[in-house]
KEBA-899453 format. One record per atom (N, C-alpha, C, O): y, x, z; atom name; chain; residue number from 1; residue in one letter. Coordinates in pm, 1 decimal, padded with zeros to 6 digits. Layout:
residues N
+----------+----------+----------+------+------+------+------+
!       py !       px !       pz ! gumi ! lovo ! pami ! vodo !
+----------+----------+----------+------+------+------+------+
!        Y !        X !        Z !   CA !    A !  NUM !    a !
...
+----------+----------+----------+------+------+------+------+
end
This chain:
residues 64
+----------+----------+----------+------+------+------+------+
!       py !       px !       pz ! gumi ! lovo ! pami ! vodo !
+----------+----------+----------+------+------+------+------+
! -01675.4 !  04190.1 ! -00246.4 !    N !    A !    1 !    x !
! -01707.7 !  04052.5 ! -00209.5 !   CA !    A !    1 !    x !
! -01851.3 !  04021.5 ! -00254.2 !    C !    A !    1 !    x !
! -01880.5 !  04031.1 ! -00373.4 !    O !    A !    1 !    x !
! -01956.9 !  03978.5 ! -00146.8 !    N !    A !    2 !    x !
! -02068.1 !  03968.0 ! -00208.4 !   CA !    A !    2 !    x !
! -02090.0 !  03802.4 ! -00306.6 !    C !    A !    2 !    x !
! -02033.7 !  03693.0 ! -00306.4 !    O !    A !    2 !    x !
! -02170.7 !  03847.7 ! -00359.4 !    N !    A !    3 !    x !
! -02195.1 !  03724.6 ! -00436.1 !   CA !    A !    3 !    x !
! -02317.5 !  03618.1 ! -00383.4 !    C !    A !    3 !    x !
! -02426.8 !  03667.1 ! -00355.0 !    O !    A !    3 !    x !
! -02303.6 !  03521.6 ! -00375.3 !    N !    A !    4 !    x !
! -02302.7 !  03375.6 ! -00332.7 !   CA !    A !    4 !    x !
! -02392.1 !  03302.2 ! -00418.6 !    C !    A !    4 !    x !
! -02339.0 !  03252.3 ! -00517.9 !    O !    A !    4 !    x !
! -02557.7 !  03278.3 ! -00397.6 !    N !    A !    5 !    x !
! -02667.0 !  03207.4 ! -00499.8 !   CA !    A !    5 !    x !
! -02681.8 !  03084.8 ! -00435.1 !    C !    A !    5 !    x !
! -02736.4 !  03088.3 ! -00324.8 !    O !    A !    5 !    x !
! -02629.4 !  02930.4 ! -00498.1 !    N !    A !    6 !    x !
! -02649.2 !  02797.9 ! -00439.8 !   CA !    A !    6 !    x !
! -02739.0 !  02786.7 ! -00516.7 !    C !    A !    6 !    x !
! -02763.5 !  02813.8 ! -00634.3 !    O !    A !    6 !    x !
! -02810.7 !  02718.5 ! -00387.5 !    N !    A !    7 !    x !
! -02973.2 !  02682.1 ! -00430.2 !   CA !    A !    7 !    x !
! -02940.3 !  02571.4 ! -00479.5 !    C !    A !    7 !    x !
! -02830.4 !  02515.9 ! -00479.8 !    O !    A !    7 !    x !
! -03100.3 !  02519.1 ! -00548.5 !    N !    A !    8 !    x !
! -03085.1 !  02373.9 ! -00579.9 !   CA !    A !    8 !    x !
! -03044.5 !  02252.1 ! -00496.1 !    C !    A !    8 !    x !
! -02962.5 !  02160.6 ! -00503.3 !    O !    A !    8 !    x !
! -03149.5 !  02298.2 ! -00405.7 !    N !    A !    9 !    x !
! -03099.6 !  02209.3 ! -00282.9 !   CA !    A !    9 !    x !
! -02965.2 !  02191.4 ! -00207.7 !    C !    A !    9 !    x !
! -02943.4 !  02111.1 ! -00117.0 !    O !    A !    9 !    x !
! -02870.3 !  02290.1 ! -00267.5 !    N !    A !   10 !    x !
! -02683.5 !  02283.2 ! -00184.5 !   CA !    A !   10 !    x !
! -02677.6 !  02424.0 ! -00106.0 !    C !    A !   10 !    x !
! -02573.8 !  02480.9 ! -00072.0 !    O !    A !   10 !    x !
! -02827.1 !  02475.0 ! -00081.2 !    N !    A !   11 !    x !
! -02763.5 !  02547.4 !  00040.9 !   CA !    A !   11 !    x !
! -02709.5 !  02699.8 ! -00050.6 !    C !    A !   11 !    x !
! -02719.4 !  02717.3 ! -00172.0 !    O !    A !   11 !    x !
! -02654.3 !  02792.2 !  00048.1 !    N !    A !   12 !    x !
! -02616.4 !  02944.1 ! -00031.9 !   CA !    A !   12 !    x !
! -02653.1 !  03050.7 ! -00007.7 !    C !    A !   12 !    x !
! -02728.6 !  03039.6 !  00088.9 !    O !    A !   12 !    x !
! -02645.6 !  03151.9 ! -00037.4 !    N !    A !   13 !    x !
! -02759.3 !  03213.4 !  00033.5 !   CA !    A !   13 !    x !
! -02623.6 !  03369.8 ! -00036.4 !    C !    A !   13 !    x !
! -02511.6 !  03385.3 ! -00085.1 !    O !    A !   13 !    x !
! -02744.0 !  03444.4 !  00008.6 !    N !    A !   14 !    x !
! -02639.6 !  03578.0 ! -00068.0 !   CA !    A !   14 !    x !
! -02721.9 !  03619.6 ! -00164.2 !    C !    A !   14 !    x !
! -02843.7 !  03617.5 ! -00146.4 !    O !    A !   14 !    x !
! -02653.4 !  03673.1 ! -00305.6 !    N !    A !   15 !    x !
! -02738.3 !  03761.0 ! -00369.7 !   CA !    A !   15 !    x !
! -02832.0 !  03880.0 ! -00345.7 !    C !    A !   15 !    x !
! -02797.3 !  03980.5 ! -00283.6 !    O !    A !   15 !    x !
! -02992.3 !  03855.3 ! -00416.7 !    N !    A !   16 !    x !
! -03066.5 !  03934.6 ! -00304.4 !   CA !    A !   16 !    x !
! -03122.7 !  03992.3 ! -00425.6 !    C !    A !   16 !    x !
! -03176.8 !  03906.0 ! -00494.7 !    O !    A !   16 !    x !
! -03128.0 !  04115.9 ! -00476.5 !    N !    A !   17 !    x !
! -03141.7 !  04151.9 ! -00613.1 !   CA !    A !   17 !    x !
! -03321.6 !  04154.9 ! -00590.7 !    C !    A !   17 !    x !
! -03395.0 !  04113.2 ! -00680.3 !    O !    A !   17 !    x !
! -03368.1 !  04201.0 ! -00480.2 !    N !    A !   18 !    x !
! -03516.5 !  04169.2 ! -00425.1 !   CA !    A !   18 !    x !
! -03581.4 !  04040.8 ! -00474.0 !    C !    A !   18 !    x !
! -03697.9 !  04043.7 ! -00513.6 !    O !    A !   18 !    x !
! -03514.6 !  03934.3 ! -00473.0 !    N !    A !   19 !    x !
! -03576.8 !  03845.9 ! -00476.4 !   CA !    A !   19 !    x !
! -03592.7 !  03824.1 ! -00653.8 !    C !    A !   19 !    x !
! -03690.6 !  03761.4 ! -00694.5 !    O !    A !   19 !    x !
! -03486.1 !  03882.3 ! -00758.0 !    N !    A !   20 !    x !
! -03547.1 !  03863.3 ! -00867.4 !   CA !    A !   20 !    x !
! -03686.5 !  03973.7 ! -00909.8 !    C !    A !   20 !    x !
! -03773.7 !  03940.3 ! -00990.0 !    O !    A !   20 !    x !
! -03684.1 !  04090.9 ! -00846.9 !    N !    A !   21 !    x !
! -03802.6 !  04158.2 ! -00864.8 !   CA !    A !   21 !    x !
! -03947.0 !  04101.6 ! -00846.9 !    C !    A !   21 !    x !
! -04047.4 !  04107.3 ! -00917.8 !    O !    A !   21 !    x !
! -03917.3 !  04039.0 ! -00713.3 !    N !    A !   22 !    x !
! -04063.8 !  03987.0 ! -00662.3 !   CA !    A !   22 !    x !
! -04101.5 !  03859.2 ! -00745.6 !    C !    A !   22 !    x !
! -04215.8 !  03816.8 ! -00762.9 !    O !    A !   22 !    x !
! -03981.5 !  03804.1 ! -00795.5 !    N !    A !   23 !    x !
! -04005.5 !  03668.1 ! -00918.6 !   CA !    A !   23 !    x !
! -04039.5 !  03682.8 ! -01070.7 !    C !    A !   23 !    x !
! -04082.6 !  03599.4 ! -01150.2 !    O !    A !   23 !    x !
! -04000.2 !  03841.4 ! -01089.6 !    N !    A !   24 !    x !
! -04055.6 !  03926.7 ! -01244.0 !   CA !    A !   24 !    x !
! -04183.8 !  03945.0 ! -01210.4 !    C !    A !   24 !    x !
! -04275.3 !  03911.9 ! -01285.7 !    O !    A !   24 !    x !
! -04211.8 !  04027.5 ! -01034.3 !    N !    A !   25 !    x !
! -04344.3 !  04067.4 ! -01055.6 !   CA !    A !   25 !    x !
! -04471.8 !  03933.1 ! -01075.0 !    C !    A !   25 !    x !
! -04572.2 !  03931.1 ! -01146.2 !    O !    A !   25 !    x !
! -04417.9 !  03832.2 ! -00981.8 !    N !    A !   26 !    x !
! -04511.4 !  03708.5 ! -00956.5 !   CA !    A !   26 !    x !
! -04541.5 !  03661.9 ! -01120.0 !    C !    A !   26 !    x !
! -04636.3 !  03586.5 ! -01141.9 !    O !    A !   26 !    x !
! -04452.8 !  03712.7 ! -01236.2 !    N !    A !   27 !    x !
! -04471.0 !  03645.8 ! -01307.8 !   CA !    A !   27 !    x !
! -04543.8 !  03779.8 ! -01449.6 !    C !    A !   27 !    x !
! -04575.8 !  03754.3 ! -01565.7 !    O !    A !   27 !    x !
! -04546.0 !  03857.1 ! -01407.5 !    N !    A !   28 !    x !
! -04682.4 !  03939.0 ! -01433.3 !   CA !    A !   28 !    x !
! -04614.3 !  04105.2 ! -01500.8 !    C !    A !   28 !    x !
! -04676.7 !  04204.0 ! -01539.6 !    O !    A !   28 !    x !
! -04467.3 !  04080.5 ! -01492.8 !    N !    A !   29 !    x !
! -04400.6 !  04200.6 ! -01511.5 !   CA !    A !   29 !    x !
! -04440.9 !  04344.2 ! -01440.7 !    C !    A !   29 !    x !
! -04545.5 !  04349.5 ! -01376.1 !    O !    A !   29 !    x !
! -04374.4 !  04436.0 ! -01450.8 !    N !    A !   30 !    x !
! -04440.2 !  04548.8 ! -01392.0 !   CA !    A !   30 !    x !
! -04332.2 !  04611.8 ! -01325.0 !    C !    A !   30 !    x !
! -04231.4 !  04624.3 ! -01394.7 !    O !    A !   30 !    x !
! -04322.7 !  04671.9 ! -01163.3 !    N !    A !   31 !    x !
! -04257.5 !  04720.7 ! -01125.3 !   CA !    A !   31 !    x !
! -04128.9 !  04751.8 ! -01163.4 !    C !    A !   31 !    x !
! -04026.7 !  04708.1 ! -01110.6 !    O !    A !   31 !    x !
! -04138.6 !  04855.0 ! -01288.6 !    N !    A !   32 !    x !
! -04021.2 !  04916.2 ! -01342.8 !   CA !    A !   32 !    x !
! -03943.6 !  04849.1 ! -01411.5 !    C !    A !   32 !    x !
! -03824.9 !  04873.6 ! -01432.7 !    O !    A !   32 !    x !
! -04003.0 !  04765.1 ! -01448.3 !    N !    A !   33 !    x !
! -03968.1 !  04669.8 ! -01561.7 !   CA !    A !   33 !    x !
! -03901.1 !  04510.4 ! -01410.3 !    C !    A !   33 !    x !
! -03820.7 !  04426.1 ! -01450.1 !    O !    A !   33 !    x !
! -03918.0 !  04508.6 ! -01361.6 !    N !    A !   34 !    x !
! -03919.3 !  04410.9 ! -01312.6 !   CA !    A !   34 !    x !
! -03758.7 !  04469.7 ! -01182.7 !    C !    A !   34 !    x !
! -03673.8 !  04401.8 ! -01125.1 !    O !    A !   34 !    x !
! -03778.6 !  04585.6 ! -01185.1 !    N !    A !   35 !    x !
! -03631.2 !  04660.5 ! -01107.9 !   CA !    A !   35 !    x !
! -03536.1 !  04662.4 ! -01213.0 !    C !    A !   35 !    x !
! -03418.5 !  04655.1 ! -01177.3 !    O !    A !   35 !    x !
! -03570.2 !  04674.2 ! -01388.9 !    N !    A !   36 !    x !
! -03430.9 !  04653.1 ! -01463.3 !   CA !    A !   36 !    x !
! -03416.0 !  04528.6 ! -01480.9 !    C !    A !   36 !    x !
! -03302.9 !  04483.5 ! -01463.0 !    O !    A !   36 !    x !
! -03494.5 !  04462.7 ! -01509.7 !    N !    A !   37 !    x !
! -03442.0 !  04295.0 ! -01499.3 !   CA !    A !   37 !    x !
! -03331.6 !  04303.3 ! -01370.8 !    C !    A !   37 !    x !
! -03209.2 !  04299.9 ! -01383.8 !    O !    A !   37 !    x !
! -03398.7 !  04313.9 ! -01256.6 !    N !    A !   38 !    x !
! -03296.9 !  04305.7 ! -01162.6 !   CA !    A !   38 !    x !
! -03139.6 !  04379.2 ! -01170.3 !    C !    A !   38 !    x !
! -03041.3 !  04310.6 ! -01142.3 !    O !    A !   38 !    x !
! -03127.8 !  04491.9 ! -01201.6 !    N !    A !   39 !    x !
! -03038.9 !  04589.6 ! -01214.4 !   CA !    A !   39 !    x !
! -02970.3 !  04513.9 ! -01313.0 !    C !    A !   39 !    x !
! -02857.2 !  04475.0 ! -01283.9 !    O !    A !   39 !    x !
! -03020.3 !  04484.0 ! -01430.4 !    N !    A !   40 !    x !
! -02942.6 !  04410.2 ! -01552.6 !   CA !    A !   40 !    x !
! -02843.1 !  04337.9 ! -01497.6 !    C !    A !   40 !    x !
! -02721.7 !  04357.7 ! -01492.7 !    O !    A !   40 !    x !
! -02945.1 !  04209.1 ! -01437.0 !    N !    A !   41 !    x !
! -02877.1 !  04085.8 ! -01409.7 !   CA !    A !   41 !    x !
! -02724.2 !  04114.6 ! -01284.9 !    C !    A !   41 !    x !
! -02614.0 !  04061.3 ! -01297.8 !    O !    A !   41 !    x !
! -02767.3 !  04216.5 ! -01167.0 !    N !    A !   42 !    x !
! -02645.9 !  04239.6 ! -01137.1 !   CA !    A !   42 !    x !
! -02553.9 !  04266.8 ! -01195.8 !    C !    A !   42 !    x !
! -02464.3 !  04182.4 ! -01192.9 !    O !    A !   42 !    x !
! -02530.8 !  04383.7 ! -01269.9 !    N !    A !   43 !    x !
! -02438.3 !  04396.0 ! -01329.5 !   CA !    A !   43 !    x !
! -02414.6 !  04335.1 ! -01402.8 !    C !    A !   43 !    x !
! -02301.5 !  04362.6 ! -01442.9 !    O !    A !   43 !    x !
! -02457.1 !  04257.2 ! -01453.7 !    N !    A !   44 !    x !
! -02364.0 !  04111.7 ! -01557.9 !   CA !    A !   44 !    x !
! -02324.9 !  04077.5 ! -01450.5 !    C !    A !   44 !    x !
! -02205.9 !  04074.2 ! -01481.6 !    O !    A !   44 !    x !
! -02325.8 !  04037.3 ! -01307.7 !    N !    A !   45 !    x !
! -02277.6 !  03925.6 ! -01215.5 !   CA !    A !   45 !    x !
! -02098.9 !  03994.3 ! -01170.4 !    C !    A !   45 !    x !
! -01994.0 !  03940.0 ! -01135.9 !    O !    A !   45 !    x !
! -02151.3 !  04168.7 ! -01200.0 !    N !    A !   46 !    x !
! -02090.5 !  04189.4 ! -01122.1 !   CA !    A !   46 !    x !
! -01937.2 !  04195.1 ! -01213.8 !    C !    A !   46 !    x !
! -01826.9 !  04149.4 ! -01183.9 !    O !    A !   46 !    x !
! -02000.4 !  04300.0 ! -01382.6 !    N !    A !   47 !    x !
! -01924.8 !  04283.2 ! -01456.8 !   CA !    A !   47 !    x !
! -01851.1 !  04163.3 ! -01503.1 !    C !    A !   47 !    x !
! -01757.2 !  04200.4 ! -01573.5 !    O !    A !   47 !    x !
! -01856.0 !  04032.6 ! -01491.5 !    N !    A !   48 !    x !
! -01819.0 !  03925.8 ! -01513.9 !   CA !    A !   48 !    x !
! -01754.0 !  03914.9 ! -01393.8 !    C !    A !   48 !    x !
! -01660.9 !  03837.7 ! -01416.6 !    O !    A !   48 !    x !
! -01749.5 !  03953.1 ! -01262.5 !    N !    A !   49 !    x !
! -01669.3 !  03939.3 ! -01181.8 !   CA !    A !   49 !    x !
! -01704.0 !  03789.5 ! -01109.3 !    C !    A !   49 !    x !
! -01656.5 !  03742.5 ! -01005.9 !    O !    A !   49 !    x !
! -01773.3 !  03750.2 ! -01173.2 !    N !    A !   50 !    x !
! -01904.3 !  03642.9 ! -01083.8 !   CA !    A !   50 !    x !
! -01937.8 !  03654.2 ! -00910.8 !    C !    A !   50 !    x !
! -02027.3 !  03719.1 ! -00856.7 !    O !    A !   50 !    x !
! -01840.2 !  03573.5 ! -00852.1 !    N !    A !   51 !    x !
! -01869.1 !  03599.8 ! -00718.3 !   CA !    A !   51 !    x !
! -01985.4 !  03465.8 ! -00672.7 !    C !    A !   51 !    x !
! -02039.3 !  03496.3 ! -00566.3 !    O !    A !   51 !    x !
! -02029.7 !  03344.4 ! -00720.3 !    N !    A !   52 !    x !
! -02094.8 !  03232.1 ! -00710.6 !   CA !    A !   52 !    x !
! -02157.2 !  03208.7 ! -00840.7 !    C !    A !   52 !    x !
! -02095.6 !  03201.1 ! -00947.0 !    O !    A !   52 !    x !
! -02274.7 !  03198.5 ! -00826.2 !    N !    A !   53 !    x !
! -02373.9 !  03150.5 ! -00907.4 !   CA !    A !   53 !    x !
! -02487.9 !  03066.0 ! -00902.4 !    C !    A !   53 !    x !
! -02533.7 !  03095.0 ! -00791.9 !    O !    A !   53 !    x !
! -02555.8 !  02988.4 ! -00946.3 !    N !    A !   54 !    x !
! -02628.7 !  02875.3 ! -00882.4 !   CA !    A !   54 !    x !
! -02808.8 !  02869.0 ! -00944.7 !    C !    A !   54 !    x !
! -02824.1 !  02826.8 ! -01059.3 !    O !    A !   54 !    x !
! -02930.7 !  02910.6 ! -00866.4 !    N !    A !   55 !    x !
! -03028.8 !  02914.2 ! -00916.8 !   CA !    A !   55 !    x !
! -03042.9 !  02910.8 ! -01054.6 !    C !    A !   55 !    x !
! -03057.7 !  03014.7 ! -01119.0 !    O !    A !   55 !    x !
! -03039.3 !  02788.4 ! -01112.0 !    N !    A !   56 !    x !
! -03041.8 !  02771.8 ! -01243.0 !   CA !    A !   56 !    x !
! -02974.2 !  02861.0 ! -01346.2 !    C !    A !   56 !    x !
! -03054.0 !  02882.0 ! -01437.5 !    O !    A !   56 !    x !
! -02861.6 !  02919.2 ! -01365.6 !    N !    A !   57 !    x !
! -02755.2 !  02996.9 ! -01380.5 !   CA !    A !   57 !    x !
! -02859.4 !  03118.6 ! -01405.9 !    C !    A !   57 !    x !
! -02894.0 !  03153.9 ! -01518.6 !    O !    A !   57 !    x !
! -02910.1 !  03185.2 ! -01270.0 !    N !    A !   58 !    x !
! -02982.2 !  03325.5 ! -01225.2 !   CA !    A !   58 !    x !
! -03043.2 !  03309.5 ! -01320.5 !    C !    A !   58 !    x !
! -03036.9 !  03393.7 ! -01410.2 !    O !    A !   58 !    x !
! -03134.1 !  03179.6 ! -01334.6 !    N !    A !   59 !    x !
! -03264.9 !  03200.2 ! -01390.1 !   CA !    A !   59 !    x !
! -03263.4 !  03193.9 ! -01559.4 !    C !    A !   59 !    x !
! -03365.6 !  03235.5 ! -01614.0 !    O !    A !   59 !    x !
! -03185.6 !  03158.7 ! -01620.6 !    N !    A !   60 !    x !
! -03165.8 !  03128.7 ! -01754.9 !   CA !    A !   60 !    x !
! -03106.1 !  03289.4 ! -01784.1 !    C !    A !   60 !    x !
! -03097.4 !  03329.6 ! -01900.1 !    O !    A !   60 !    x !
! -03078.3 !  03349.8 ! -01703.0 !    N !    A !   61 !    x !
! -02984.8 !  03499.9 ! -01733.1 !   CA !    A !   61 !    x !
! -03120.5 !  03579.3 ! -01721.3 !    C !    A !   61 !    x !
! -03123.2 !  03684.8 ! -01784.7 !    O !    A !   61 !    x !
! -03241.9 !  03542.8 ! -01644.9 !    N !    A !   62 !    x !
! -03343.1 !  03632.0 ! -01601.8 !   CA !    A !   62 !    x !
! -03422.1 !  03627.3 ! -01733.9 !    C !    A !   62 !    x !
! -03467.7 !  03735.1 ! -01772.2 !    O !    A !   62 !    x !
! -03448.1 !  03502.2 ! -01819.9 !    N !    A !   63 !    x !
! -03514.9 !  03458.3 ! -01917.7 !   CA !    A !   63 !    x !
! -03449.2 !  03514.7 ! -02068.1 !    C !    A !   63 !    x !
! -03512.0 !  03547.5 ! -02168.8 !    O !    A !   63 !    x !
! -03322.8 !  03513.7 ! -02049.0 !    N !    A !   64 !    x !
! -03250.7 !  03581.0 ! -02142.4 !   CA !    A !   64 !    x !
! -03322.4 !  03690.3 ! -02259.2 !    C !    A !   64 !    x !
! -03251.3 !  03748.2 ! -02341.3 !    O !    A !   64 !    x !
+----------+----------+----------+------+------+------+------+
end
């Protein structure tokens, strides 16, 4: 079952593990480093069995 990111705005979108990379890199991370952030954060979503999660949520787990 894929997992489900509500934006701020209401809408949902699907989990796009891409989109936390390109938000590590924008923020001055480095490639490799910026693919385990991503990798991390799935598998917490997935291990938790987390099918819906909501921007804010993502982003406090990315900052972690």
């Amino acid at each position: 079952m894929p997992i489900v990111v509500v934006k701020r705005d209401g809408r949902e979108e699907e989990f796009a593990s891409e989109k936390i990379v390109v938000s590590c890199l924008k923020s001055g991370a480095t490639l490799e480093v910026a693919r385990k952030i991503a990798e991390i954060i799935e598998g917490r979503l997935l291990e938790r069995g987390i099918n819906r999660v909501t921007a804010k949520e993502l982003t406090c787990m990315i900052l972690e």
